[in-house]
C-alpha positions, -999 to 999 in steps of 0.1 A, spaced: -573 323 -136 -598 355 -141 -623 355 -170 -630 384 -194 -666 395 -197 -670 373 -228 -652 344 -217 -681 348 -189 -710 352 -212 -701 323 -230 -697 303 -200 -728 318 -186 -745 304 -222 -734 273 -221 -742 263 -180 -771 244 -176 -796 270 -174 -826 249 -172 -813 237 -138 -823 251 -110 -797 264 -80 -796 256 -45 -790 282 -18 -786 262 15 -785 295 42 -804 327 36 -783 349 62 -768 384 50 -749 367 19 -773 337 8 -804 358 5 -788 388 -20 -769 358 -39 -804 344 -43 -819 371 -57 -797 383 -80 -799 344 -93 -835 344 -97 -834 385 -112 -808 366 -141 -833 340 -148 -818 312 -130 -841 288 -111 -837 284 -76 -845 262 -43 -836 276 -12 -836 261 25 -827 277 56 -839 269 94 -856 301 95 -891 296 71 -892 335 72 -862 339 53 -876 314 29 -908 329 28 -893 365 15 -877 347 -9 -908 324 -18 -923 360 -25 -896 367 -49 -899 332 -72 -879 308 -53 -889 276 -48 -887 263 -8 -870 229 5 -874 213 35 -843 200 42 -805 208 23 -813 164 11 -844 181 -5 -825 208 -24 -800 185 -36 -825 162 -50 -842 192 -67 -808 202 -81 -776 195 -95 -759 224 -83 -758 240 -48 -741 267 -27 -734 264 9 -738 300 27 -736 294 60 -714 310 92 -695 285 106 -675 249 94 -698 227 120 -726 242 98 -712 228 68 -704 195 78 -740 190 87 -757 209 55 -732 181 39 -732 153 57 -759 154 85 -791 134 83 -810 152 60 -774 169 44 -769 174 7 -752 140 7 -782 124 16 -799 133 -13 -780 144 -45 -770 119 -70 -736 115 -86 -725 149 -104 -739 174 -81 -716 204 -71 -715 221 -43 -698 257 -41 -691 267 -4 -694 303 4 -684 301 40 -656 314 50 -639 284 72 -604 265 76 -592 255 43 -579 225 57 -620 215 64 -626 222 32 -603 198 17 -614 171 37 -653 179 30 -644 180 -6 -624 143 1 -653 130 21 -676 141 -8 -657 122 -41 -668 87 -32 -707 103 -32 -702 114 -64 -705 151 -55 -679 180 -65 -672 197 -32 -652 235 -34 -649 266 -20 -660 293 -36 -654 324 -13 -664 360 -19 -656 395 -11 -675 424 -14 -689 423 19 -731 424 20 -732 456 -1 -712 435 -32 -733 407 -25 -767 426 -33 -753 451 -63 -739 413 -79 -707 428 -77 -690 403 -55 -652 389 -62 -655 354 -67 -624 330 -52 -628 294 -65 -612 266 -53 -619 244 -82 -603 245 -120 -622 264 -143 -637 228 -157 -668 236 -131 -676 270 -149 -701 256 -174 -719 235 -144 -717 270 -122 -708 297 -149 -744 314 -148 -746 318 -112 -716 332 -108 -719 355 -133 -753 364 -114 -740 375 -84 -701 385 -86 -684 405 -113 -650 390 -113 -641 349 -110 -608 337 -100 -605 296 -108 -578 289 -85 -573 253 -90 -575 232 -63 -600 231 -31 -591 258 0 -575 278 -24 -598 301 -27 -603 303 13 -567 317 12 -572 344 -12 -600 356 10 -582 351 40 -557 377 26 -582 401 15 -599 398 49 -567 405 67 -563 438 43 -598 451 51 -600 444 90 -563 460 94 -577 490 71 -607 494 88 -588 499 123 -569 527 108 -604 543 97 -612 543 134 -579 560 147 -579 584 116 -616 595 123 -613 600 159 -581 618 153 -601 644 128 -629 649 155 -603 655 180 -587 679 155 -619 695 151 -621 692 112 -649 687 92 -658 649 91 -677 653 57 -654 673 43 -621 645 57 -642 619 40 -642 634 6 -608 646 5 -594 609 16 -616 596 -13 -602 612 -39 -562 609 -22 -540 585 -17 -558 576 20 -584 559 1 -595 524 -1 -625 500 -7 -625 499 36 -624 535 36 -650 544 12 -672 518 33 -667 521 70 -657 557 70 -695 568 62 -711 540 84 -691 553 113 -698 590 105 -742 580 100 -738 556 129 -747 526 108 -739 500 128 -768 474 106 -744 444 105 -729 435 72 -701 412 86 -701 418 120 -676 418 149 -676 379 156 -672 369 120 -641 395 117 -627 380 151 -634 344 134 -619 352 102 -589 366 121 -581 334 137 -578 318 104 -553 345 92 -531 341 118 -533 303 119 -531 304 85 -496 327 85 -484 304 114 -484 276 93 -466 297 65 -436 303 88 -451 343 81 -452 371 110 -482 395 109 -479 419 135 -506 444 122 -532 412 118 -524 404 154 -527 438 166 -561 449 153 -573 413 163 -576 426 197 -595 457 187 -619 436 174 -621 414 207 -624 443 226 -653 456 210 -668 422 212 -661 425 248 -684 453 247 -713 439 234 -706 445 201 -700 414 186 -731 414 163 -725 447 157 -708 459 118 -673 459 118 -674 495 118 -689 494 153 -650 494 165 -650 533 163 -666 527 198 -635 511 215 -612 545 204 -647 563 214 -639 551 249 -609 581 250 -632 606 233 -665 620 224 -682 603 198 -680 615 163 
């Protein structure tokens, strides 16, 4: 289910404004999500294991946490934004987790992109504490996350939108109630699978332009407005012309998320050879160093058989 703009303003106007958010991981997605948050008006109480990250956003108006039990007893309403599901089991359920300190009715969205299967235990694990555990994934990669343009996957009916409505109207422009927990893992799974194949073919079609010896500038402008374009395009092809490798997602969280496609289309019976193919691009630029590199970086593997653009 997708909301209109005023089905989202009214949702927006009747969350529970006066209640502050929690933003548990303040990495390349938590700390834009944050900020857009506090720029609509919205309260929040961050925590993250580096007091820098908090600092910056201390500077901004947050409030700080010491601990993800502190945010939850600050809050009734938190997002997990952090890399990996080991990571979330402990922001849940460790010894100073959410679990430890929120009372009955506290949601928890979960950003991080993980097996759905983990998320429908968490959110098992959570119902006897009284907590609403989902997923709530985006995509938009870091650039979406700090315009507040993200794409919002929620695993969850649309019965949490007036506990979560105004956040996610702060940070994402569309919302997708999906129903049910790990659902909205899949959605993203499939638009991760798109992007990573699609950026690949960026890679072969640049190299193959320089080779050519057209105009990069020029190729880039004439795919954008033909029917070579894409939202991968129209970010990784200037990245890889400026050398911008500043990671956004980087080369280990693509190779991450890829193992969850393809475990994911195991399970569904489903073959995906182009998914499997560009996997291994992706492991061999991690191979050369590149993991924390942006997924753009994997110009440099087809860079190997030419001269850089």
């Amino acid at each position: 289910m997708s909301l209109s703009a005023n089905e989202a303003a009214t949702l927006k106007q009747a969350s529970p404004a006066a209640s502050p958010a929690g933003i548990i991981g303040l990495g390349a997605m938590g700390t834009p999500m944050a900020r857009n948050m506090l720029k609509a008006g919205i309260a929040v109480v961050v925590y993250d294991r580096d007091a820098s990250r908090m600092a910056a956003l201390q500077a901004a108006g947050a409030e700080c946490a010491d601990s993800s039990a502190e945010v939850a007893r600050r809050c009734t309403r938190s997002f997990c934004v952090v890399e990996t599901a080991a990571q979330v089991e402990e922001v849940m359920f460790g010894a100073a987790g959410i679990a430890a300190g929120a009372a009955a009715g506290h949601h928890v969205a979960c950003v991080s992109t993980i097996d759905r299967k983990i998320i429908r235990a968490l959110a098992e694990r959570a119902a006897p504490h009284g907590i609403t555990f989902f997923d709530a994934a985006v995509s938009g990669s870091t650039e979406g996350a700090i315009a507040g343009t993200l794409a919002i996957f929620v695993g969850a009916h649309d019965t949490v939108a007036p506990m979560l409505g105004d956040c996610f109207t702060a940070i994402g422009k569309h919302v997708f109630y999906m129903g049910a927990a790990g659902r909205g893992i899949e959605i993203k799974l499939l638009c991760n699978m798109l992007a990573q194949v699609n950026t690949i073919a960026v890679a072969e079609a640049l190299v193959m332009a320089k080779k050519a010896g057209l105009e990069l500038e020029t190729v880039i402008e004439a795919v954008k407005v033909s029917s070579g374009n894409s939202a991968a395009f129209e970010m990784r092809a200037p990245r890889m012309l400026r050398r911008d490798f500043t990671p956004g997602g980087t080369n280990d969280i693509s190779f991450k998320d890829q193992e969850l496609e393809t475990a994911f289309a195991k399970e569904l019976g489903v073959p995906v050879f182009m998914a499997s193919v560009t996997q291994q691009i992706y492991q061999i630029a991690r191979s050369m160093g590149l993991g924390k590199e942006d997924g753009s970086s994997v110009i440099k593997v087809y860079e190997r058989f030419d001269d850089p653009i």
